[in-house]
N, C-alpha and C positions, 0 to 999 in steps of 0.2 A: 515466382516473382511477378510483379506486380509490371502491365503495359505498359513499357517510358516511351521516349519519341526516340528515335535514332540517334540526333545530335548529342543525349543525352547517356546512350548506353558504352560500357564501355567493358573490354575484355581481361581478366586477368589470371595468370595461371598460378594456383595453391594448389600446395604437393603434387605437381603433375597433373592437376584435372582442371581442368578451361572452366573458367568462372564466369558470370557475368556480374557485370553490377549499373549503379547508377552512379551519374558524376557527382560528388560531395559527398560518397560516399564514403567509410574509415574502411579500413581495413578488416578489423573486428566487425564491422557490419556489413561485409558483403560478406564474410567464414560465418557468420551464423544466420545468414537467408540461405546457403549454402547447403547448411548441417555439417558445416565443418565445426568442432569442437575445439575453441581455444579456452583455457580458465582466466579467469579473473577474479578480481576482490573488493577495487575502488569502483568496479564500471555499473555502473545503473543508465539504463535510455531513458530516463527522464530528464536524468543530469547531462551537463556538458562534462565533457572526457575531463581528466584530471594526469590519466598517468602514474597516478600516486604509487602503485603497488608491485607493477613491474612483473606479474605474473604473465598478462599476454604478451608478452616478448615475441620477437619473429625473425626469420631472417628475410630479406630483400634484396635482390640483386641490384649491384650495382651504389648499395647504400650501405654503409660504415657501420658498425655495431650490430646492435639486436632492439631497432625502435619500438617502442610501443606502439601494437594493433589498434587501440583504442582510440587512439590520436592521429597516428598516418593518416592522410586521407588516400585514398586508391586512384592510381591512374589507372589511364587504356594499357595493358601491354605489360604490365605489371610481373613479376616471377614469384610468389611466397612463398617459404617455406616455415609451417607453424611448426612440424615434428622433427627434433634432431635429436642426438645425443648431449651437444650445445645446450641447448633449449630445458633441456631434460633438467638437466646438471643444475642450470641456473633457478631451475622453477624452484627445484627442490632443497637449493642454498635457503630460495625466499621462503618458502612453506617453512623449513627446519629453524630456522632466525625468528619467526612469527609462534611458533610452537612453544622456542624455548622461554617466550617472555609472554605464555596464554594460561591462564586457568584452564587445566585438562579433566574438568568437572562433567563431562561429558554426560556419564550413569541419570544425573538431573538436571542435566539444562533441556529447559522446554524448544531449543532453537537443533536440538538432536535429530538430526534426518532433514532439516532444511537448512545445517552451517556450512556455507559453504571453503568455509577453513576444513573442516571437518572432511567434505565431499571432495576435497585438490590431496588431501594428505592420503584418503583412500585411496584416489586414484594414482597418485605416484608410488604408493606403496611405503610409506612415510608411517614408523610406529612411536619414533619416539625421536628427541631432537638431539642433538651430540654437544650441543653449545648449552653449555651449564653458566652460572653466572649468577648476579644480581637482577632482580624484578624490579618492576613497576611499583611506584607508592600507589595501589590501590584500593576504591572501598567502595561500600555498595551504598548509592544515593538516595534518600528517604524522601521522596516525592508524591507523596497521596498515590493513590488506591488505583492510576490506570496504568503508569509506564513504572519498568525497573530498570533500572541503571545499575550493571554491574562492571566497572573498570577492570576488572582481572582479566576479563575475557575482551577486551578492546583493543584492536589492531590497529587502531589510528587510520585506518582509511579514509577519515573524512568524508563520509557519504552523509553522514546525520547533520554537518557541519554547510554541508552542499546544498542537501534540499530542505533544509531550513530556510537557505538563504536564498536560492534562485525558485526556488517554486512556491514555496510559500509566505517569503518574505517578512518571516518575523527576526531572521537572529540571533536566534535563542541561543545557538551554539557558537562556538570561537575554537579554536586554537590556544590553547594555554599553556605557559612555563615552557622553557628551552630545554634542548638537549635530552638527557633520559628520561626526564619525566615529561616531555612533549605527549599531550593527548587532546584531542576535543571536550570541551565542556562548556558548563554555564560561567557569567562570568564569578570571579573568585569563588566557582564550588556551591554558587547558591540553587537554590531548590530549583526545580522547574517555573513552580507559580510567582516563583519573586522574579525571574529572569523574561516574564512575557510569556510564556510558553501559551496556546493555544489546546494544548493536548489532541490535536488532532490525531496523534500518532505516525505521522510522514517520517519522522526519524526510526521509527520500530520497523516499519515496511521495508527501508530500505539497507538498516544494519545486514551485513551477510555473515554476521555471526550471534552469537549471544549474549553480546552487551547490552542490546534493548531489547527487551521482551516486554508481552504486555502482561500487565499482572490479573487481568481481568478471565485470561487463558492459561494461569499458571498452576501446571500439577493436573488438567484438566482435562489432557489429549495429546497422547504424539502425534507426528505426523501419520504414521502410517495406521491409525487405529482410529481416525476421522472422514466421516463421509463429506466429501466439498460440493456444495450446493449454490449453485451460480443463479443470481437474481438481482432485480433492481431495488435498488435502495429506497424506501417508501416516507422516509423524512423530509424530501423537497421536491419541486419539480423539475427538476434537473435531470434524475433518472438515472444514477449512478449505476455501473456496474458493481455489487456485492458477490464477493465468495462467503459465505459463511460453512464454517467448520462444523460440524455436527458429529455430536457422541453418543449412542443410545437412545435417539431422538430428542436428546436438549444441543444446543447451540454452542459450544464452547470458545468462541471465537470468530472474527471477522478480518477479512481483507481485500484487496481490490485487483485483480488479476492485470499485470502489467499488457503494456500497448492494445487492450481493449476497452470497448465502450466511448462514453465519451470523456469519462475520466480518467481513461490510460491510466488505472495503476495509484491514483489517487483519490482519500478519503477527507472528509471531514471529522473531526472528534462525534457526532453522532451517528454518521455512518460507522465509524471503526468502533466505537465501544457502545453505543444505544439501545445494543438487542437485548440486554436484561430483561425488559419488560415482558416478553414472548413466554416466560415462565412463573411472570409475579403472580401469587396467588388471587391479587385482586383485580387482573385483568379478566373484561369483559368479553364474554366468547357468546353469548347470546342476547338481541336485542332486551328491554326492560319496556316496560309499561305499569304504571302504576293502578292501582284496584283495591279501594278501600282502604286507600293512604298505604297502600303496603307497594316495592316495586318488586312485580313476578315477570319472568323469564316466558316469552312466546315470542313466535314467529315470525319472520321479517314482513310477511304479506298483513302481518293483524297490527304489528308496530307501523308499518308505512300507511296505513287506512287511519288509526288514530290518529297521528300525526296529519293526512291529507284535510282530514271529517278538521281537524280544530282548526286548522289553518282557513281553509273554508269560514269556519264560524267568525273568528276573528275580524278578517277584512270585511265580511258582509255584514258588523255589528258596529266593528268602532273606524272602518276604515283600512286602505290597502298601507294606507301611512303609517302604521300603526305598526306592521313589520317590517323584521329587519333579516337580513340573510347573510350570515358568516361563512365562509367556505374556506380550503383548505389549501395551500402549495402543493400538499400533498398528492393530490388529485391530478391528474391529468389536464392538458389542458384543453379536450374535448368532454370531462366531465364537470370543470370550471362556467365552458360554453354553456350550458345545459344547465346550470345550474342557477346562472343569473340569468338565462332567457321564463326560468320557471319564477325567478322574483316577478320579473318584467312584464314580462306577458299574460301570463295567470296569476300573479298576486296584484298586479300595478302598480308594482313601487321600485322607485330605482334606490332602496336601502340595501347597496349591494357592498362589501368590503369581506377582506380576506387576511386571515394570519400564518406566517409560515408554523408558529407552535401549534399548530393544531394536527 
């Protein structure tokens, strides 16, 4: 845990072992700096608590029922208790009730080994649901080529409904139709592109089942058959943290590792789907130079010499005014420096401007 100031630290005992925490802390956030293990479904730390799902239940001395962790905030002095038979009983009413109204498609959903519906039912030992019944009016949403929408498998969590709206502030999603057919969606069932979507993919990140997948990793990689490759994201100067997924040495996928970097857990639609191009055939992997109207492939010391030797010629022929220098967001912002002091200083021209497409 991270140095607080005194005034600020505060003592709580779960299942018998003396905790510590920070004031304004939840409950569920001081059991998982902890490594104490409570489940959840609607809780994302990006999001503000919701409560919606009722799996981190708890008991608390001295307080009536079984509150939600997610939500309590933690006093000094506190008693929790996350494991009972209680607890147990209840988790696995909610897992058995969520089961009996889920697409158990399991064998091909690409969300197999990170659902976390999936990973609460294993761990309570959960194979099948007792509660038979009527289903969901479900169907699977035809929304272009990045995200897939499949209702069968959607727990109404409200997490895609959440951080649409508090973190990325488009909307896109709601709350639709009362009573059984209650789900999140676009409004009246329209596509993503007609309802504003952004396609960033903030709703795929944060599904913790297999209602949104992204289709651009579909069929492409399990989890456990991907090597995770952590790096920063080269589309802006921002500097995102990227995971990308890798299968065999090609890419099958992108995501953003939660409470790291400086984008904690969130992408951009180029960050999250943009790495096509790493495998296009007609991506350039060696400088060009042209020679006899023809462009041949050589070395970056014999391309930066061409390029120096003309630039040269230029300004000492028609003038320093005469060029101009594009540079990139992409870039650093010490190789931006660098970049317009080489307009400025050695060419003599303040033709300096920059594009993020580039």
């Amino acid at each position: 845990m991270r140095s607080v100031p005194d005034s600020d630290r505060i003592t709580l005992t779960i299942d018998r072992r003396r905790v510590e925490g920070r004031s304004g802390q939840t409950v569920l956030d001081v059991c998982r700096e902890a490594d104490i293990r409570v489940p959840t479904l609607c809780h994302d730390p990006r999001l503000e608590p919701s409560g919606a799902c009722r799996l981190c239940l708890v008991q608390i001395e001295g307080m009536r029922g079984f509150p939600p962790s997610c939500s309590t905030l933690a006093t000094d002095g506190m008693v929790v208790t996350t494991v009972s038979e209680d607890l147990t009983e209840l988790r696995r009413s909610v897992v058995e009730l969520l089961l009996s109204d889920h697409e158990l498609s399991c064998l091909t959903c690409d969300s197999a080994g990170a659902c976390a519906l999936q990973n609460i039912a294993y761990e309570l030992g959960i194979t099948w649901s007792p509660f038979d019944g009527e289903r969901h009016r479900t169907w699977e949403a035809a929304d272009g080529a990045l995200i897939e929408r499949d209702y069968a498998k959607c727990i109404a969590c409200g997490r895609c409904v959440r951080i649409c709206q508090e973190v990325q502030g488009c909307n896109v999603y709601g709350f639709t139709d009362r009573g059984f057919e209650f789900l999140p969606n676009t409004p009246y069932g329209s596509a993503l592109a007609d309802a504003g979507c952004e396609f960033c993919g903030q709703c795929v990140s944060t599904c913790p089942v297999g209602a949104l997948t992204d289709k651009l990793s579909r069929f492409k990689g399990r989890l456990w058959e991907v090597q995770r490759v952590e790096t920063t994201c080269g589309y802006c100067g921002v500097g995102c943290t990227v995971e990308y997924r890798v299968k065999d040495g090609r890419i099958v996928g992108a995501a953003a590792p939660l409470e790291r970097g400086v984008n904690r857990g969130n992408l951009c639609a180029k960050g999250r789907y943009g790495w096509g191009f790493t495998h296009h055939p007609d991506r350039l992997t060696a400088p060009l130079v042209r020679k006899d109207g023809e462009l041949v492939e050589t070395s970056w010391h014999d391309a930066i010499a061409v390029v120096a030797a003309n630039l040269a010629r230029i300004r000492d022929e028609h003038g320093p005014d005469t060029v101009a220098g594009l540079s990139s967001a992409k870039c650093t912002n010490e190789e931006n420096y660098l970049f317009q002091k080489l307009l400025r200083a050695a060419i003599g021209t303040h033709n300096v401007d920059h594009c993020a497409r580039l």
